[in-house]
Backbone as JSON, one array per atom type, in Angstrom:
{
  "sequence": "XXXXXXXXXXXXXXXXXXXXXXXXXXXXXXXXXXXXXXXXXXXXXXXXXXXXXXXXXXXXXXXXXXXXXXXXXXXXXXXXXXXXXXXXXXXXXXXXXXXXXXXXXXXXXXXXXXXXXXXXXXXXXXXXXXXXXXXXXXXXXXXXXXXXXXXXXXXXXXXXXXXXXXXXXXXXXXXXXXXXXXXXXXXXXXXXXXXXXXXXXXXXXXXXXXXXXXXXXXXXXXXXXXXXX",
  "N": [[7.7, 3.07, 31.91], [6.02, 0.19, 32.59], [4.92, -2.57, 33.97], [4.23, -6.45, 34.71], [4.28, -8.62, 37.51], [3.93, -12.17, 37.22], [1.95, -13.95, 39.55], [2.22, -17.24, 40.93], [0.83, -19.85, 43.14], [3.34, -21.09, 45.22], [5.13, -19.69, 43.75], [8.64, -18.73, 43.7], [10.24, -16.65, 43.01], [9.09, -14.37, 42.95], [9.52, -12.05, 44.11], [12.03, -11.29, 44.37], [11.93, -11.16, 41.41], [10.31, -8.43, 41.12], [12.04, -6.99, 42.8], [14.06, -6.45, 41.2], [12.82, -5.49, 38.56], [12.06, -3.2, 39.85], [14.2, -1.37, 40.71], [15.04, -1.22, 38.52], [13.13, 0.22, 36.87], [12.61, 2.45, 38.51], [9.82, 2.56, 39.77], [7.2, 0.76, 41.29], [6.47, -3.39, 39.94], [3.34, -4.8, 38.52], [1.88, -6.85, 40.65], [0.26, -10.14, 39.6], [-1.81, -11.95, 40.44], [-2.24, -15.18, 39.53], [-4.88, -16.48, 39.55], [-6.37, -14.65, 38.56], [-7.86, -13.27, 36.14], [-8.04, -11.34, 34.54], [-5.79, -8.12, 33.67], [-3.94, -5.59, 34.06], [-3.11, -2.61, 31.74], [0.61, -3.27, 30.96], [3.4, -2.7, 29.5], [5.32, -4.78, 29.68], [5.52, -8.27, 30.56], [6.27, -10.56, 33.41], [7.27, -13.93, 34.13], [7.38, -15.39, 36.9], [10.33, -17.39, 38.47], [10.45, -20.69, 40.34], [8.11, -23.07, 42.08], [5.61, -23.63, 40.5], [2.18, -25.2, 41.77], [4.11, -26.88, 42.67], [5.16, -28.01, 41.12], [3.8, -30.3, 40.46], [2.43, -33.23, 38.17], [3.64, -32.06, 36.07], [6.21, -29.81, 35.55], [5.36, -26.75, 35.78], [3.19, -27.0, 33.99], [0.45, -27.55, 35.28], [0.38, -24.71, 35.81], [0.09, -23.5, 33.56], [-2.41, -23.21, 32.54], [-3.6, -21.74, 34.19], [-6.27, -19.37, 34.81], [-5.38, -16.43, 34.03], [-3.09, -16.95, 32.23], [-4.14, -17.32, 30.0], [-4.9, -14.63, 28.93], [-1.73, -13.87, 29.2], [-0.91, -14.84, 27.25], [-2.5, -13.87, 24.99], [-1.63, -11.29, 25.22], [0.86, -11.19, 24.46], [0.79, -12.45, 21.81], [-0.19, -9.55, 20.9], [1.89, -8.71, 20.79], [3.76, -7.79, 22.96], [5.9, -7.85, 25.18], [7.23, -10.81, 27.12], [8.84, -12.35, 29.65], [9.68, -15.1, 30.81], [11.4, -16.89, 33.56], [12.93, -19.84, 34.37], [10.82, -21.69, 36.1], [9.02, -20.47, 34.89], [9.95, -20.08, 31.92], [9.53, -22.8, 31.91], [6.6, -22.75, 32.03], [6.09, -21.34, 29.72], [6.62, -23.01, 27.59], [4.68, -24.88, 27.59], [2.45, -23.88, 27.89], [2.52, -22.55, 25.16], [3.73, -21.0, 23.95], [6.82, -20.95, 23.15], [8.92, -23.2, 21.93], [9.7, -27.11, 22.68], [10.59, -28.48, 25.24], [11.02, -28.63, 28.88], [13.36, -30.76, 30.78], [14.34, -33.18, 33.09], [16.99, -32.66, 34.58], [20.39, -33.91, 33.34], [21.75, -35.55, 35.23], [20.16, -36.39, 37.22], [19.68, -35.01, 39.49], [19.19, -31.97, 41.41], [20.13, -28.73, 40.5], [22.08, -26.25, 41.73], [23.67, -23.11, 41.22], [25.84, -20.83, 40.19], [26.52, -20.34, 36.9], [27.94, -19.97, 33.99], [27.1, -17.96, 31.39], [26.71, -17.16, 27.7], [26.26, -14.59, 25.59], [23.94, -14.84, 23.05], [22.93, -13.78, 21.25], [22.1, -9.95, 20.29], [20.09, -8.64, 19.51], [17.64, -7.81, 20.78], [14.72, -6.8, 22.64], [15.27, -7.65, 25.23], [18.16, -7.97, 25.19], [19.43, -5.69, 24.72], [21.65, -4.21, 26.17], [23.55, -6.07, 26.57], [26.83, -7.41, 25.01], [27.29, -8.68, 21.91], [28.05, -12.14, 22.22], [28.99, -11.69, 24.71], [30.11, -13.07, 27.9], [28.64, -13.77, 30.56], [27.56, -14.26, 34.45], [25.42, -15.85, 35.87], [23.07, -17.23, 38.24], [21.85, -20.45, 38.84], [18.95, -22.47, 39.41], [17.12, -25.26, 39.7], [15.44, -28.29, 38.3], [14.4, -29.48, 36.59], [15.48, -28.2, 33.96], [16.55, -28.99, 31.87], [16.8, -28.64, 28.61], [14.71, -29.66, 25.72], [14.41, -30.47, 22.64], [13.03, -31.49, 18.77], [15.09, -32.34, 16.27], [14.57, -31.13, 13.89], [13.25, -27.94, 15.62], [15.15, -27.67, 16.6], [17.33, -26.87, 14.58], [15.23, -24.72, 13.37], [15.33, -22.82, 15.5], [17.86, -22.15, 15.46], [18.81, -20.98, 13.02], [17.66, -19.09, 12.44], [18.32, -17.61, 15.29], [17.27, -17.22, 16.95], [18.22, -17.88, 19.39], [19.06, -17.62, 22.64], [20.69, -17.02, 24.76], [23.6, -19.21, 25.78], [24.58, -22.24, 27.52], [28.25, -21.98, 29.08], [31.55, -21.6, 29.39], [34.24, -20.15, 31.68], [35.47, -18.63, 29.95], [34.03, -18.71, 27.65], [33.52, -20.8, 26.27], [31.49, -23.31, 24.58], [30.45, -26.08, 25.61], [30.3, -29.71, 27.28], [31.1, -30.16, 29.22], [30.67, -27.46, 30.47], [27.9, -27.46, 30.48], [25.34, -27.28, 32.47], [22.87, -29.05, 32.87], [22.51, -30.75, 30.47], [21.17, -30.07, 28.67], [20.17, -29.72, 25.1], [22.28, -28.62, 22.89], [23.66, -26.56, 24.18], [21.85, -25.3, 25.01], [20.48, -22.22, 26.74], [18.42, -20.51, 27.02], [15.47, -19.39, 24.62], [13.79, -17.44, 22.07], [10.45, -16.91, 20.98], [9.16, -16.51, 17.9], [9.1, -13.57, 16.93], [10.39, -12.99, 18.44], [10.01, -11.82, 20.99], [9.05, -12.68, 22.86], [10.67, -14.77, 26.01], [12.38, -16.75, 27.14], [14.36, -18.35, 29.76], [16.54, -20.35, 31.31], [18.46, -20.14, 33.78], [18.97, -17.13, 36.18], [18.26, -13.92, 36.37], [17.62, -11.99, 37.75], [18.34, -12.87, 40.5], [21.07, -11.8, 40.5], [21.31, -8.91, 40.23], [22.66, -7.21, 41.37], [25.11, -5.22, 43.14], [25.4, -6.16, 45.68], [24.26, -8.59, 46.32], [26.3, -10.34, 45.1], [27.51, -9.63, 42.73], [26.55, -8.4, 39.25], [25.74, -9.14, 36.34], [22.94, -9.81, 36.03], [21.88, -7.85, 35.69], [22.13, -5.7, 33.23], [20.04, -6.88, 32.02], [17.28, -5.79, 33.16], [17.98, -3.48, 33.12], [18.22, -2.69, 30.11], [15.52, -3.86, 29.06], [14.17, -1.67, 30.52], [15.49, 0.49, 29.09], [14.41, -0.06, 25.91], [11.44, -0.14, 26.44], [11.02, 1.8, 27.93]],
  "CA": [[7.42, 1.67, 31.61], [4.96, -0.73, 33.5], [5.51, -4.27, 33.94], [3.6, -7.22, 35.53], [4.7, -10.26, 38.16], [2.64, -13.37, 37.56], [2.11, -15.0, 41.01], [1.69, -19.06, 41.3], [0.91, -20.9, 44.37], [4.58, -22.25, 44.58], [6.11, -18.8, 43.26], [9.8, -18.18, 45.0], [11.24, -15.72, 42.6], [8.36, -13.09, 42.55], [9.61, -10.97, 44.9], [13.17, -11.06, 43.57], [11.51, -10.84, 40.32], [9.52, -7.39, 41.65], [12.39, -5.77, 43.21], [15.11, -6.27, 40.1], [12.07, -4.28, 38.22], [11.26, -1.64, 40.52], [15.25, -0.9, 40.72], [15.57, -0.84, 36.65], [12.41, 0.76, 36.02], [12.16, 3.16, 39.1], [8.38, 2.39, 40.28], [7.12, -1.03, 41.57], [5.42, -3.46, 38.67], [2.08, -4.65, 39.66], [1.79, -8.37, 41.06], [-0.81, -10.42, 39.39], [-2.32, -13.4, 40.78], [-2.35, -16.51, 38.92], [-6.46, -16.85, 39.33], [-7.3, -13.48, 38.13], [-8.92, -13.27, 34.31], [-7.52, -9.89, 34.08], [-4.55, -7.59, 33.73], [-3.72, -4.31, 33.52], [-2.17, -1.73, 30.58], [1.43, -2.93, 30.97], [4.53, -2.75, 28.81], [6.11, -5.81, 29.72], [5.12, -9.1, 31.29], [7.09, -11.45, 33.69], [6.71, -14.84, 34.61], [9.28, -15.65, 37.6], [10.87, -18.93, 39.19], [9.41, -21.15, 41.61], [7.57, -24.35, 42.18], [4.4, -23.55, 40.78], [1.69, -26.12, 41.66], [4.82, -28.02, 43.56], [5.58, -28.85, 40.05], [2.9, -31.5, 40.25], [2.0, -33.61, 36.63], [4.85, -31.99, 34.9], [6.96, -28.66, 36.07], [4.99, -26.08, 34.67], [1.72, -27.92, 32.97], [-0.89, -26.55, 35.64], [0.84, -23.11, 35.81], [-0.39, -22.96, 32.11], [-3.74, -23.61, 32.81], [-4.86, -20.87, 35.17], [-6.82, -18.05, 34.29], [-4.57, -15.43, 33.77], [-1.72, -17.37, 31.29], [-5.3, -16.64, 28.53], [-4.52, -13.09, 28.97], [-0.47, -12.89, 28.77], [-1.18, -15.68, 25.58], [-3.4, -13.01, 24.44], [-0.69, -10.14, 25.14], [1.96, -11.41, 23.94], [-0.37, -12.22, 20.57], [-0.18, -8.36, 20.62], [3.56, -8.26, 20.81], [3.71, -7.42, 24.28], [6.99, -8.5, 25.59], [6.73, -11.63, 28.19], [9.94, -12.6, 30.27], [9.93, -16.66, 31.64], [12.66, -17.7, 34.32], [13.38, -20.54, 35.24], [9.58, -22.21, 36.17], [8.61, -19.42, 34.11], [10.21, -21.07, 30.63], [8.7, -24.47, 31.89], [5.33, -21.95, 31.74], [6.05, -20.36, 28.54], [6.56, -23.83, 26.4], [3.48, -25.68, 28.44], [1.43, -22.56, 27.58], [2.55, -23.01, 23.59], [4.28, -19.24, 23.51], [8.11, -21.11, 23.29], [8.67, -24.33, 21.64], [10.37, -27.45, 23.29], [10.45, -28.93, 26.51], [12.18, -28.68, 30.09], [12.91, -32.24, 31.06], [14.93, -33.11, 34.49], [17.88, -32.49, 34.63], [20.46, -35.16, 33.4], [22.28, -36.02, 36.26], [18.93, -36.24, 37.76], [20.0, -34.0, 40.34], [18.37, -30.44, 41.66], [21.48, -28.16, 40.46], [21.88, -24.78, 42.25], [24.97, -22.91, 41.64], [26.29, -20.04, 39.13], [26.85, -20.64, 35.13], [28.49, -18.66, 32.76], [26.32, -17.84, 30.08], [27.48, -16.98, 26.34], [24.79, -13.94, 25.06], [24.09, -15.15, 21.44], [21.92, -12.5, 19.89], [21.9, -8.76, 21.44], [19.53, -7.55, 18.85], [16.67, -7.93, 21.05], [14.31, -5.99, 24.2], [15.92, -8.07, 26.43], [19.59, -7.94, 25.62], [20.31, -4.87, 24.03], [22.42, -3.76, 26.73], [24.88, -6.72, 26.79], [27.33, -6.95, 23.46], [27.32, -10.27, 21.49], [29.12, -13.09, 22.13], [29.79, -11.4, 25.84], [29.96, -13.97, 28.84], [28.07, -13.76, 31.98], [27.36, -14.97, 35.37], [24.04, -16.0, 36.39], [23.15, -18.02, 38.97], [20.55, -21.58, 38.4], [18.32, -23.33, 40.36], [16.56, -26.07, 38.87], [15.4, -29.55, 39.02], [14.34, -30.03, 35.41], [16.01, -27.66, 33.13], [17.2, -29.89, 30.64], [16.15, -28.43, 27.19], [14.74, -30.69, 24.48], [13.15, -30.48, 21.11], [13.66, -32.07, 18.02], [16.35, -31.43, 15.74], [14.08, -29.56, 13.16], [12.99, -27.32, 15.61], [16.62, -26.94, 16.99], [17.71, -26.1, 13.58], [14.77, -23.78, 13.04], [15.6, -21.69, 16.25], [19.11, -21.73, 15.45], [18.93, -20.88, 11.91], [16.69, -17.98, 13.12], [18.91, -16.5, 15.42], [16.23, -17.67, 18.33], [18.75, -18.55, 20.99], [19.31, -16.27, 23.44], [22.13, -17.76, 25.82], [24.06, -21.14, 25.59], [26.0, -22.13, 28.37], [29.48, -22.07, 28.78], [33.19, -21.93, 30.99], [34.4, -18.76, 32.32], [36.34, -18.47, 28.84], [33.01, -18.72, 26.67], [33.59, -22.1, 26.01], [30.86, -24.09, 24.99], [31.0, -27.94, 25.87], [29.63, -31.05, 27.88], [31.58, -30.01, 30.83], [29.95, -26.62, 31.13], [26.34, -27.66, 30.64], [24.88, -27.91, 33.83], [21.57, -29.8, 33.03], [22.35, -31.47, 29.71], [20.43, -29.01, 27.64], [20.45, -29.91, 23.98], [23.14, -27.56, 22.17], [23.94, -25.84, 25.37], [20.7, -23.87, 24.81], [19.93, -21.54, 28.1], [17.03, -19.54, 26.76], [15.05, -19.12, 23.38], [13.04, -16.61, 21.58], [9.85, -17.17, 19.81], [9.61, -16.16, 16.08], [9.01, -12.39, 16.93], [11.6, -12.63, 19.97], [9.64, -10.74, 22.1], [9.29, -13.6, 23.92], [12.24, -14.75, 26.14], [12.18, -18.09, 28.3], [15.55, -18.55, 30.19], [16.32, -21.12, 33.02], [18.97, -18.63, 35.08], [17.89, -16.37, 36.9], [19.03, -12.67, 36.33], [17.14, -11.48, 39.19], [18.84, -13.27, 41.63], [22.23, -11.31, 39.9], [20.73, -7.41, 39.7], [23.02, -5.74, 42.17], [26.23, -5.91, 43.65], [24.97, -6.5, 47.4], [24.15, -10.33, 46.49], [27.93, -10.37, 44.8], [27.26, -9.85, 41.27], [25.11, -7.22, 39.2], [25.73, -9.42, 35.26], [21.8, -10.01, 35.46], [21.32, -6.45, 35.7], [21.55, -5.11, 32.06], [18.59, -7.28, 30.9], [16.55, -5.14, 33.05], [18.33, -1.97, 32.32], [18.07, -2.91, 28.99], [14.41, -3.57, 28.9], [13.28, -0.26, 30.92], [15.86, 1.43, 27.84], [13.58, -0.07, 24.61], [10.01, -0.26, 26.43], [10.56, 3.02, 28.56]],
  "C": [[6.62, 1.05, 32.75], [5.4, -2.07, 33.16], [4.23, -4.97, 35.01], [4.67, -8.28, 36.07], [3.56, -11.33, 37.95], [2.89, -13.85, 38.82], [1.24, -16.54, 41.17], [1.29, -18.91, 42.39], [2.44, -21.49, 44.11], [5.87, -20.82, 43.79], [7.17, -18.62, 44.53], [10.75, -17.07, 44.68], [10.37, -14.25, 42.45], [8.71, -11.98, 42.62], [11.26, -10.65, 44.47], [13.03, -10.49, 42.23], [11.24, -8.84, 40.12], [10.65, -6.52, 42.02], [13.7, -5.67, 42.15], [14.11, -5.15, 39.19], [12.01, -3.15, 38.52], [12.91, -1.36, 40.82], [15.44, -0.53, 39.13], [14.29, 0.63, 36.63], [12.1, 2.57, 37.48], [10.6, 3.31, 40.04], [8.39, 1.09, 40.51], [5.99, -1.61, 40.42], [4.01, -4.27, 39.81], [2.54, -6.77, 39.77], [0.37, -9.09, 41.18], [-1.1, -11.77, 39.86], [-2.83, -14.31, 39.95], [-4.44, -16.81, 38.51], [-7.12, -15.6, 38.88], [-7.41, -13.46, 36.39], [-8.32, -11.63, 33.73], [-6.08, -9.04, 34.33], [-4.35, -6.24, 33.53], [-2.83, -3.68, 32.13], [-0.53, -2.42, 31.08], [2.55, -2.89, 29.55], [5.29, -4.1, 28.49], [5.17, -6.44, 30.98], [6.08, -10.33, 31.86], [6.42, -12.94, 34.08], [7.67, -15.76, 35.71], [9.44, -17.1, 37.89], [9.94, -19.18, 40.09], [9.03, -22.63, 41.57], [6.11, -24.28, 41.76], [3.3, -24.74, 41.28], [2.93, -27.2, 42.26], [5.31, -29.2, 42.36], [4.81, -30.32, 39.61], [2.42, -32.16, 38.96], [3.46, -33.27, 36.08], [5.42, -30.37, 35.44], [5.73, -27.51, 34.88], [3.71, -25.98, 33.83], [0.6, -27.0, 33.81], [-0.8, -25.17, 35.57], [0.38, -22.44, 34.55], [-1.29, -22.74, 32.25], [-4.73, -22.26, 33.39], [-4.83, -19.65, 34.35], [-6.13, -16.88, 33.47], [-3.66, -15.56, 32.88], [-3.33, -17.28, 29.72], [-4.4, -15.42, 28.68], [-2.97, -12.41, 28.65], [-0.71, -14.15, 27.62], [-1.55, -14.64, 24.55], [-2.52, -11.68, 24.08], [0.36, -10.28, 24.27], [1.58, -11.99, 22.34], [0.12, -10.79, 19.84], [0.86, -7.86, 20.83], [3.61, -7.39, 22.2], [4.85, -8.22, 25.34], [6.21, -9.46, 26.6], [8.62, -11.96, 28.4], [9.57, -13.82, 31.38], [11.24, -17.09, 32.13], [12.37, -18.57, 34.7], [11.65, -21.5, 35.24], [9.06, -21.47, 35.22], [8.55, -19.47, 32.66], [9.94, -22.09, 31.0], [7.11, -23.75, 31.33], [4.98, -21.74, 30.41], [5.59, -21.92, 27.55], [5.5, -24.83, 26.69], [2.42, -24.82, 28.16], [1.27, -22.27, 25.9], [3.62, -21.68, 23.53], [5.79, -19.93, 23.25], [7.93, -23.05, 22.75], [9.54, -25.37, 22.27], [9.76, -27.59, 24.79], [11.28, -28.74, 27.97], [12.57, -30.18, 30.58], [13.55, -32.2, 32.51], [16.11, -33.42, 34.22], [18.7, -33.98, 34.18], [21.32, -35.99, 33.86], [21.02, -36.31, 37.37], [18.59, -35.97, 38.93], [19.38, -32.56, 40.21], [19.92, -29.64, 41.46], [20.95, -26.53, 41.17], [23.72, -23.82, 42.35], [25.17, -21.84, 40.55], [26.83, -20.31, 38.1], [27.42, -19.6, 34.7], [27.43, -18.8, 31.6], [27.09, -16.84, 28.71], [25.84, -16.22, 25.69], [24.88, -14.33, 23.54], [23.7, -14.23, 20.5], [21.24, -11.33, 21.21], [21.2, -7.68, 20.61], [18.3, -7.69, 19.24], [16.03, -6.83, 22.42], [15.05, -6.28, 25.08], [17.54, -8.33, 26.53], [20.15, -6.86, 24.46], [21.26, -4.12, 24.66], [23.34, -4.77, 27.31], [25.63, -6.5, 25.22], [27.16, -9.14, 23.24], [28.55, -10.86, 21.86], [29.71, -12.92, 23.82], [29.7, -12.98, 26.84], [29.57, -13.24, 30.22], [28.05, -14.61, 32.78], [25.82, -15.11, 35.76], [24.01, -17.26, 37.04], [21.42, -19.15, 38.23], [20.18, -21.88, 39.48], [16.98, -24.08, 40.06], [16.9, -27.45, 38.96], [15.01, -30.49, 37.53], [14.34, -28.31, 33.95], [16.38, -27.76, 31.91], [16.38, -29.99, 29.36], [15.69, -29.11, 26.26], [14.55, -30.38, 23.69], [13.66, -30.93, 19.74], [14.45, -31.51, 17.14], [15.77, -30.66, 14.6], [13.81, -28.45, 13.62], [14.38, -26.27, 16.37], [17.32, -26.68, 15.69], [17.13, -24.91, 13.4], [15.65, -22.44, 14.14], [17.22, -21.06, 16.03], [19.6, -21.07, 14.34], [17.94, -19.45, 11.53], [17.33, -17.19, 14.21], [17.87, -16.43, 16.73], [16.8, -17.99, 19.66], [19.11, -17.55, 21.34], [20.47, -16.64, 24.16], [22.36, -18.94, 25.92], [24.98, -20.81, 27.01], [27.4, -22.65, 28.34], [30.67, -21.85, 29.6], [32.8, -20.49, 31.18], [35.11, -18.11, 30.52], [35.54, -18.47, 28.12], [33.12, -19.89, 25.76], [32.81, -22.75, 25.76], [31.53, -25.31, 25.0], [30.1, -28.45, 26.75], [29.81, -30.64, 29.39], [31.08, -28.93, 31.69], [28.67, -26.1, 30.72], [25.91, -28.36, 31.68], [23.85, -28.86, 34.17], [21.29, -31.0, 31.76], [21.51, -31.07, 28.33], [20.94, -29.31, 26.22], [21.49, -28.58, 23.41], [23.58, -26.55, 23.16], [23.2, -24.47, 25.18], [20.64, -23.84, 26.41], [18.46, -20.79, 28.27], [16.67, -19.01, 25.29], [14.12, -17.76, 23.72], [11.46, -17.1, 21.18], [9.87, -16.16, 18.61], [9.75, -14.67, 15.77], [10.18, -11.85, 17.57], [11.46, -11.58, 20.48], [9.13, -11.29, 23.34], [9.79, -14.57, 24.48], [12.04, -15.65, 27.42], [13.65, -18.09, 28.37], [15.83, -19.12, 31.11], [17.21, -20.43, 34.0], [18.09, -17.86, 35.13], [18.79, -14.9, 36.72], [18.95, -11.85, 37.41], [17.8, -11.06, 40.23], [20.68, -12.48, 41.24], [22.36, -10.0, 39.54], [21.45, -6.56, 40.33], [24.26, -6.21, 42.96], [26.39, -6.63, 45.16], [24.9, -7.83, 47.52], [25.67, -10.81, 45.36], [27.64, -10.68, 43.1], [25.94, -8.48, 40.43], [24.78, -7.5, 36.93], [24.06, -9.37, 35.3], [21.26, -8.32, 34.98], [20.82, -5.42, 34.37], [20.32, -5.53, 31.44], [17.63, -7.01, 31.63], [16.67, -3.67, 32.67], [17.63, -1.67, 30.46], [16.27, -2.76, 28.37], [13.76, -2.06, 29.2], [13.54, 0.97, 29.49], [14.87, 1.29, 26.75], [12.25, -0.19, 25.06], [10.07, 1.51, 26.6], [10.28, 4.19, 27.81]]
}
């Protein structure tokens, strides 16, 4: 399997991004720069956390813009997995590939701290190596997270089988109390219509190995290297 890193101005998860890869997949993926027009053959495409652009205009808005988001538009066109964390799903739905908005958080607070997440649908690239319905840990860090979109298109995705992780207690609880950002329906991360492409505001990355006290992010690269590799 092959994989790409997109790299912002403002990227902070690249390199986290880069070495959760090159532990799943065995090789390192390549790291593409934001201003380049081109891309190589890969398998899979990431788009990691960060500040791109310092979040300037709108989290996400210029990060669409540059050169290179033609090209995974274009890939992912050609069913070419794409994977958005965090700045990365601000990217994806600013870029058109994911529908919906990130807004700021609605405590209007920068949250940073570990969620439980509730996997909703494990019939996909990216979570065929958790089981449904399981609960995870993944850690956030985010300043406008806070999911929107209107309620037709939160019916559509839901009625579709488009949500990927809601959040929730330690008990798989959803509720008010354990939504950290206010996220409509305690959405964490959608699909689009193919669900091959997978915007999520945790970070799995930052959760790949037991050394940083935790290794739940870990199957959804296992997982991927299993159905691309």
């Amino acid at each position: 399997m092959k994989a790409a890193v997109i790299v912002f101005p403002g990227s902070n998860c690249d390199r986290d991004m880069q070495v959760a890869l090159r532990d799943a997949m065995g090789s390192a993926p390549v790291m593409v720069w934001h201003g380049d027009s081109e891309m190589p053959d890969v398998d899979l495409i990431t788009v990691p956390g960060g500040f791109s652009y310092g979040d300037y205009l709108r989290s996400g808005c210029m990060a669409a813009k540059s050169p290179i988001m033609k090209e995974v538009v274009a890939r992912a066109g050609k069913g070419v997995p794409v994977l958005g964390v965090c700045n990365g799903f601000q990217v994806l739905t600013e870029s058109g590939l994911l529908p919906g908005v990130l807004m700021r958080n609605a405590a209007l607070k920068y949250v940073c701290r570990d969620v439980h997440l509730k996997v909703a649908d494990n019939d996909t690239v990216f979570t065929g190596s958790y089981e449904k319905d399981q609960v995870i840990r993944i850690p956030i860090a985010h300043h406008d997270g806070n999911f929107f979109a209107d309620d037709d298109t939160l019916s559509e995705l839901e009625d579709t089988d488009r949500v990927a992780f809601r959040y929730c207690d330690a008990d798989g609880q959803i509720s008010a109390a354990a939504n950290p950002n206010g996220s409509q329906r305690g959405i964490a991360g959608i699909y689009n219509k193919r669900k091959t492409v997978l915007g999520m505001m945790p970070h799995p990355e930052r959760l790949a190995d037991l050394t940083l006290g935790g290794a739940d992010g870990k199957p959804l690269f296992d997982g991927l290297v299993a159905a691309l590799g």
